[in-house]
Structure formats: C-alpha cells, structure tokens
C-alpha positions as CSV (number, residue, x, y, z in Angstrom):
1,X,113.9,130.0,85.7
2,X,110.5,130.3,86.6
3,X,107.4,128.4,87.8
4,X,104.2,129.6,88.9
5,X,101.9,127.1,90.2
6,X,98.1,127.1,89.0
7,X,95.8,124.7,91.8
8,X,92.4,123.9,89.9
9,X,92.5,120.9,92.2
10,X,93.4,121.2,95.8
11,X,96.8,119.5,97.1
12,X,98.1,120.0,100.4
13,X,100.5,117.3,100.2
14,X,103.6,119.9,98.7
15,X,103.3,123.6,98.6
16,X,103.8,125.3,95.3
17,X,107.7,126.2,96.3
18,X,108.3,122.0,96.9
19,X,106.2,121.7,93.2
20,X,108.2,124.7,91.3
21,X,111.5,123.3,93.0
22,X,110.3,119.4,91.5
23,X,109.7,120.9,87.9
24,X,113.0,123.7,88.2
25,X,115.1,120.6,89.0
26,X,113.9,118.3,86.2
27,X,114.4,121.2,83.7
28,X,117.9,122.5,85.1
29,X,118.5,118.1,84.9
30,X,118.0,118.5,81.4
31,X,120.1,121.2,80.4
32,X,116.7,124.0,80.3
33,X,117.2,127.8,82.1
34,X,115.9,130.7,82.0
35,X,112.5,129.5,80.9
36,X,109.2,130.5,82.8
37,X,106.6,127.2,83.3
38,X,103.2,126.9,84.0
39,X,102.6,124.4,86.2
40,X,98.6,123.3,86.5
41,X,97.3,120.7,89.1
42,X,93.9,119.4,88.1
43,X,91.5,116.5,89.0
44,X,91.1,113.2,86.8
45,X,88.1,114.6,84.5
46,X,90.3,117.7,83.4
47,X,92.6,115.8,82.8
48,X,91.2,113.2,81.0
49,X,89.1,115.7,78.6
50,X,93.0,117.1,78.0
51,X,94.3,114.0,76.9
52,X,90.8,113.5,74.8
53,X,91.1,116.2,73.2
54,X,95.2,116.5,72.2
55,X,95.5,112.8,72.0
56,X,92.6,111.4,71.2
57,X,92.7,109.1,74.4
58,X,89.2,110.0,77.2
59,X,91.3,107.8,79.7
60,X,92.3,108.9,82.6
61,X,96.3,110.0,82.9
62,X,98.6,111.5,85.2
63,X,100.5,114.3,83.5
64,X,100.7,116.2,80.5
65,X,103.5,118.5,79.1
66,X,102.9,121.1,76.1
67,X,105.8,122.8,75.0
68,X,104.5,125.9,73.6
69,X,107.0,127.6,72.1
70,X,106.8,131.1,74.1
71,X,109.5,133.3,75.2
72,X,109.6,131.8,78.2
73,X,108.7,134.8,80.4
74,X,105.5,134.4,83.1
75,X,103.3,136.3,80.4
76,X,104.2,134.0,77.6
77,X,105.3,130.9,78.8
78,X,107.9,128.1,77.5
79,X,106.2,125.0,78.6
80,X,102.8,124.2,80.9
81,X,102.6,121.2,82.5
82,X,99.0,119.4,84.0
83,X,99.3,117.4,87.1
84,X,96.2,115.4,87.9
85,X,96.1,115.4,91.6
86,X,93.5,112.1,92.0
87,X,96.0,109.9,90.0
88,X,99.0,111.0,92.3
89,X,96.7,110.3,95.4
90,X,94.8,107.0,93.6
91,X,98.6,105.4,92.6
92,X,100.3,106.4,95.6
93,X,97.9,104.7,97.2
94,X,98.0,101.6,95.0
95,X,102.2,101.5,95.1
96,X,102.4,102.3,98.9
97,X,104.0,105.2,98.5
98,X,103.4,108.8,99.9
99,X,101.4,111.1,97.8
100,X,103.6,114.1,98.2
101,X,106.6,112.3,96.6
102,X,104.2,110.3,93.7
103,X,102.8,114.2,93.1
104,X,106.6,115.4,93.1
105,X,107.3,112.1,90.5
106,X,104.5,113.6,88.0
107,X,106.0,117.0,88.0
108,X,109.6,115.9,87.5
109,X,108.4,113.9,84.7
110,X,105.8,116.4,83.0
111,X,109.5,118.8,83.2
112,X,111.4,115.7,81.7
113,X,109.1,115.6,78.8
114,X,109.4,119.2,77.9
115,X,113.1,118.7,78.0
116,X,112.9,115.9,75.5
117,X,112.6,112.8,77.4
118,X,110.3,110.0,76.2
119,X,108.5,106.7,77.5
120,X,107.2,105.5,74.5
121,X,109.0,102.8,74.0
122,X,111.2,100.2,76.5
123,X,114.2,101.8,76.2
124,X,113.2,105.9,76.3
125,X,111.1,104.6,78.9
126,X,114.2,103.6,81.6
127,X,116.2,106.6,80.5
128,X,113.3,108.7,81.8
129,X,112.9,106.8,84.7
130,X,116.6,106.6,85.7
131,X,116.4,110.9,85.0
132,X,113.3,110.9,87.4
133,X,115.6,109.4,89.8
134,X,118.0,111.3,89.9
135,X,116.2,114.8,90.2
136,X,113.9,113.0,92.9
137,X,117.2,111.5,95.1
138,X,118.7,115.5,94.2
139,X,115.4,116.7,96.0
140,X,115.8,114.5,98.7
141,X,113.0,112.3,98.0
142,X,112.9,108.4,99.5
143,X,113.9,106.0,96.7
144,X,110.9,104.2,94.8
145,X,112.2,101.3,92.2
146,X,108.7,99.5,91.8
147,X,107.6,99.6,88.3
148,X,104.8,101.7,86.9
149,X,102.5,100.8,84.4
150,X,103.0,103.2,82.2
C-alpha cells in the first residue's frame, strides 16, 4: 500500500509520512491493501468548486474521496482523496482541538469512505465515526468525542 501526498495548500501541522500513515491505517482498518492513493491537500475554494462540480453543492466541505477504479499502482491510482486544509484549521479551531489531529480526522475519513463507509444517514454516520476512532486511538491520536456537524 501506497500514498503519495500532493500539497496544493501548505500544512505544516503533519508531514506527508504522519498523512500517508492516517490514510494507510484507515484503509488497512477496512480490510483495503495493496492499493496506491492519491492523497491531495487543498484550500476551501478548490475544494468547494470540487464538491460544485461532482455534487452539485458550491459549499464549502472538508474532504472528498473518489474511488476511481485503477489498478491501484502510483501511475494509475485506486482511490484520491482532497483534504481542504482551511476547514481542518477553521474547525479545529472552532472544537478546540489541535489542527494536526482534526487534519489526521479528514484523512482517516476521506480513506473510510473509499473503503465503504458512509455518514449519510444517523446510523452509517456513528459506524464511521466509531471506525474514525479507532484508526485515530491506533495512531496514537488524543481522544475527541464532541460531535461534528456533519
């Protein structure tokens, strides 16, 4: 398994070995090896003209995962996944939480999604959450059990 870390936005709260391990834990969490990921950390805008254009939604979001179908190898990759670096930084703030473990959250669950995890409705929603807490606590991350909006 794979990750190779893209930085269209600036982050120095993790280095791309403490992202790649976030995302390598969530997949190896649900069952996924062997598979090469694209991880890209962007700002709000690119983000939010990501999730305009796929979803049809110009708000602002955290993370996106696309499960693209490739071989999986770095040249053709199994899954990308787009961080947006403000939101981490904007709701860590807002939660009281550190932005290095709120950026580690948004990998784990971009990872959780292309493993088949949901949060549409209530009770996908704690499964992935409970998942998202488990990879953290694996990665040695302080506990968080306030809610999120979304």
């Amino acid at each position: 398994m794979s990750v190779r870390v893209h930085r269209d936005a600036e982050a120095r709260e993790l280095d791309d070995a403490a992202l790649a391990a976030a995302v390598e834990a969530a997949l190896a969490h649900g069952g996924v090896t062997g598979k090469h990921v694209a991880l890209v950390l962007v700002d709000d805008p690119t983000l939010a003209e990501l999730h305009d254009r796929y979803l049809g939604d110009p708000s602002v979001t955290d993370v996106m995962a696309f499960e693209l179908g490739g071989e999986g190898t770095e040249d053709d990759p199994w899954g990308e996944i787009y961080v947006s670096v403000d939101r981490a930084r904007a709701v860590a703030a807002d939660r009281g939480v550190r932005p290095a473990r709120e950026l580690a959250l948004y990998c784990v669950h971009g990872a959780l999604h292309l493993v088949g995890h949901d949060d549409h409705d209530d009770a996908d929603r704690a499964r992935m959450r409970e998942a998202e807490r488990e990879v953290l606590r694996a990665l040695g991350y302080e506990s968080d059990d306030a809610p999120h909006d979304a």
